[in-house]
C-alpha positions as CSV (number, residue, x, y, z in Angstrom):
1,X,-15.6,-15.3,-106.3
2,X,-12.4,-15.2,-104.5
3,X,-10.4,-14.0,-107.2
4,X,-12.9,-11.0,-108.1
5,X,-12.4,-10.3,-104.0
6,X,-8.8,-10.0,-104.0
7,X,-8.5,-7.9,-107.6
8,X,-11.0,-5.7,-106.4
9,X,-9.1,-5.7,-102.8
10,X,-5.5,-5.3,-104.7
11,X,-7.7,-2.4,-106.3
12,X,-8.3,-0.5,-103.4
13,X,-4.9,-1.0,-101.8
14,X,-3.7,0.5,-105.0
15,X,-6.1,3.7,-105.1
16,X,-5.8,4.0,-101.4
17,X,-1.9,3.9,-101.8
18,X,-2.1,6.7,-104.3
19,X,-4.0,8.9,-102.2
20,X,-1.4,8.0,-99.8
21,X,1.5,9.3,-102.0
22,X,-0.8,12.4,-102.8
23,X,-1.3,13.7,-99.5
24,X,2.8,12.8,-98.8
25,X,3.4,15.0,-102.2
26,X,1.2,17.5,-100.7
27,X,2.9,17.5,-97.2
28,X,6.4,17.8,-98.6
29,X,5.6,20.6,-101.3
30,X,3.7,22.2,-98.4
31,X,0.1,22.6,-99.9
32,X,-1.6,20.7,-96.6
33,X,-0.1,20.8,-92.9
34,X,-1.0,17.3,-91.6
35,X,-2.3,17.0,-88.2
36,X,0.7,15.0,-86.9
37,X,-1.1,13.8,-84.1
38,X,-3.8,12.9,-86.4
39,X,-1.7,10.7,-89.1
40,X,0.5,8.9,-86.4
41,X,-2.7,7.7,-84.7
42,X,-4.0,6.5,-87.2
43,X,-1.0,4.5,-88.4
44,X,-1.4,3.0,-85.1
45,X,-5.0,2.1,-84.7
46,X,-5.6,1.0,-88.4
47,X,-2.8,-1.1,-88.1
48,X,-4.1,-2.4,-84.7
49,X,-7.1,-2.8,-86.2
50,X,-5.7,-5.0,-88.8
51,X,-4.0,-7.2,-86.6
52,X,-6.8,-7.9,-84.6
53,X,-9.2,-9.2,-87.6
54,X,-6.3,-11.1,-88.7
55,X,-5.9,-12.8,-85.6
56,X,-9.3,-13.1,-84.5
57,X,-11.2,-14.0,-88.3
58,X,-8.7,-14.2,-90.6
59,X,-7.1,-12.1,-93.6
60,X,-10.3,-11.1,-95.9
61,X,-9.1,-8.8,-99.0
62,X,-11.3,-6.3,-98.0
63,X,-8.5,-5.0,-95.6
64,X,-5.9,-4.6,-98.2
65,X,-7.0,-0.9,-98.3
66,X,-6.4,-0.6,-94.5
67,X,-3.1,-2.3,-94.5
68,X,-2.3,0.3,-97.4
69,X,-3.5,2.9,-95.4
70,X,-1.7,2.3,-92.3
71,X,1.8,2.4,-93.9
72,X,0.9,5.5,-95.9
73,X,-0.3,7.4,-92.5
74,X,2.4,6.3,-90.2
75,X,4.6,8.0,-93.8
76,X,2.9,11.1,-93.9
77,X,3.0,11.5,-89.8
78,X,7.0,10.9,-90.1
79,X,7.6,12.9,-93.2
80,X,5.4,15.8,-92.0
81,X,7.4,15.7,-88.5
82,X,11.3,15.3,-90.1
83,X,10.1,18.3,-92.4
84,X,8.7,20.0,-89.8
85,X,5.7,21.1,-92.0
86,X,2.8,19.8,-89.7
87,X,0.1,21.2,-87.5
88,X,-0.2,20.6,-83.9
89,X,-2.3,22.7,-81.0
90,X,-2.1,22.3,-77.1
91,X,-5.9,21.3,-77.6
92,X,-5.1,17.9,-79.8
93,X,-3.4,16.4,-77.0
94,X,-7.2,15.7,-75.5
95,X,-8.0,13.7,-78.3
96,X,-4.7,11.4,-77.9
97,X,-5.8,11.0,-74.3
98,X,-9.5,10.6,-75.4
99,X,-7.7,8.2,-78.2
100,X,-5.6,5.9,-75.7
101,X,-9.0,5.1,-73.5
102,X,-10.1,3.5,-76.3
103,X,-7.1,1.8,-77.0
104,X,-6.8,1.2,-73.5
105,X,-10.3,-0.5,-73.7
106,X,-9.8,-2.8,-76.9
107,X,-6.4,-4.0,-75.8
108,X,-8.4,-5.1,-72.4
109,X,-10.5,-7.2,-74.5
110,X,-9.5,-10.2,-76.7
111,X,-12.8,-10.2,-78.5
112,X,-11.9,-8.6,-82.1
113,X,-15.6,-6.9,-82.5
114,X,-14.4,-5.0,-79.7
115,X,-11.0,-3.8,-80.4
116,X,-12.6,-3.3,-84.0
117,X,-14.9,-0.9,-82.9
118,X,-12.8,0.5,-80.2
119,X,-10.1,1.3,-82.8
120,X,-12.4,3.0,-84.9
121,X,-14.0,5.2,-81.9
122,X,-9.5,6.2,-81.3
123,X,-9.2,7.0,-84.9
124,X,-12.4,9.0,-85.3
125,X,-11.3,10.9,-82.4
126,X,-7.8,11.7,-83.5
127,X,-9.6,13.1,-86.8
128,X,-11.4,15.6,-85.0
129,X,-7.8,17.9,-85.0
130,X,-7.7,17.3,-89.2
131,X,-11.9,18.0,-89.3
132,X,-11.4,21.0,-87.3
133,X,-9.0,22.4,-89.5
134,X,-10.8,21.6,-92.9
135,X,-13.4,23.6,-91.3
136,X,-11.9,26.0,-90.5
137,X,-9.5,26.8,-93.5
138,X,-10.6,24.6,-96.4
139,X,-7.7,24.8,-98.6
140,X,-5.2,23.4,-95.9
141,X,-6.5,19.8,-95.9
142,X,-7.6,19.9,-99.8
143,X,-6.3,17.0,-101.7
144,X,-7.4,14.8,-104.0
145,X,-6.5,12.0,-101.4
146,X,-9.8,12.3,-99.6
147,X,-11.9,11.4,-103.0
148,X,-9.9,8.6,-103.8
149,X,-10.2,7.7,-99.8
150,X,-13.8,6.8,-100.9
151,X,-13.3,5.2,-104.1
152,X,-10.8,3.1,-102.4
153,X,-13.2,2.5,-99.6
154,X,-16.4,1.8,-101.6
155,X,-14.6,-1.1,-103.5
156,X,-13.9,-2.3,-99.9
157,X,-17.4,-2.0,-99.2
158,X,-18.3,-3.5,-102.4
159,X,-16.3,-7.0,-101.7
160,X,-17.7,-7.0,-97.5
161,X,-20.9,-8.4,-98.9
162,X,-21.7,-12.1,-97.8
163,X,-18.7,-11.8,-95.7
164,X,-19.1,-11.5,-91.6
165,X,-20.2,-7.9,-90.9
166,X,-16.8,-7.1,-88.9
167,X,-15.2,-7.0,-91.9
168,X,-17.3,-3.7,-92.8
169,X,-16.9,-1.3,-90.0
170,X,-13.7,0.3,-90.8
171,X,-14.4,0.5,-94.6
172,X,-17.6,1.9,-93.7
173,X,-16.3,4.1,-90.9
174,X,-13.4,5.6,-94.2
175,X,-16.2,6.1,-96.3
176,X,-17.6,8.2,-93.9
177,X,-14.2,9.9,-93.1
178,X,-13.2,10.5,-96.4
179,X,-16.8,11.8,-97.8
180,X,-16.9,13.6,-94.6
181,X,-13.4,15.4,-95.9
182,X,-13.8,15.4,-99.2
183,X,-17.6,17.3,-98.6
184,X,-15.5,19.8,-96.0
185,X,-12.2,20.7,-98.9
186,X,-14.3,20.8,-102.2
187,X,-18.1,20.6,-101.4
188,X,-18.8,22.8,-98.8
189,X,-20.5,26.2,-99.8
190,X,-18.6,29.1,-98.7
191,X,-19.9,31.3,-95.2
């Protein structure tokens, strides 16, 4: 059984990683303008996230997605900031502020349920700039990198079961992201 987890783990780090390059693609042939503010936190907090399950439970393969996906934000945040192609209002700095109490609240705690679901209350948070903006203008955040967000996460998903349930929360949480994106940049009826 182990070996199916960590091919199907190695699996998702590898369709995760490609959306990854996708949206980077994307960001230097400016077809998206990442929410800087957005990719950076997320880098951060997925990779917090990480770290804390390691420490606390142990490396399970079902993370290899968000160990992926941490290096490939924290890329896109850089790349989108040294070619200044990137979008950033006066009103995401709330949700960095909203963002650190959380952090602020799991790095008070050494219990990793917390941090875990700390870190993904901060990253939901720091999405809202990147869902506002699919809202608003579709075509700005449309990349195939959300749809294989939630092939990438599903397989997560897929190798949780039988394992402790704190291993599902931030696979389940970028299912929900990444539907929730893909839905908003190809789904979504127009009006």
């Amino acid at each position: 059984m182990q070996a199916i987890e960590k091919i199907v783990g190695l699996l998702a780090g590898v369709i995760i990683g490609s959306a990854q390059v996708i949206y980077l693609i994307n960001t230097v042939t400016r077809k998206v303008r990442p929410s800087v503010l957005s990719w950076i936190g997320w880098a951060f907090l997925m990779g917090t996230s990480v770290v804390s399950q390691v420490l606390g439970k142990g490396w399970q393969w079902s993370m290899t997605g968000v160990l992926c996906s941490t290096v490939g934000c924290l890329t896109i945040g850089v790349v989108a900031l040294l070619t200044r192609n990137y979008a950033l209002s006066r009103k995401d700095w709330q949700y960095v502020v909203w963002g650190l109490l959380c952090v602020g609240i799991y790095l008070l705690s050494n219990n990793p349920w917390i941090t875990t679901v700390f870190a993904i209350f901060a990253d939901a948070i720091l999405g809202v700039p990147t869902i506002k903006k699919a809202w608003r203008d579709p075509m700005s955040e449309r990349s195939l990198a959300w749809v294989l967000g939630v092939i990438s996460s599903t397989l997560a998903l897929a190798i949780c079961v039988g394992h402790d349930l704190i291993y599902v929360l931030f696979p389940a949480y970028l299912f929900l992201f990444n539907g929730g994106m893909a839905y908003l940049t190809r789904l979504r009826p127009a009006g």
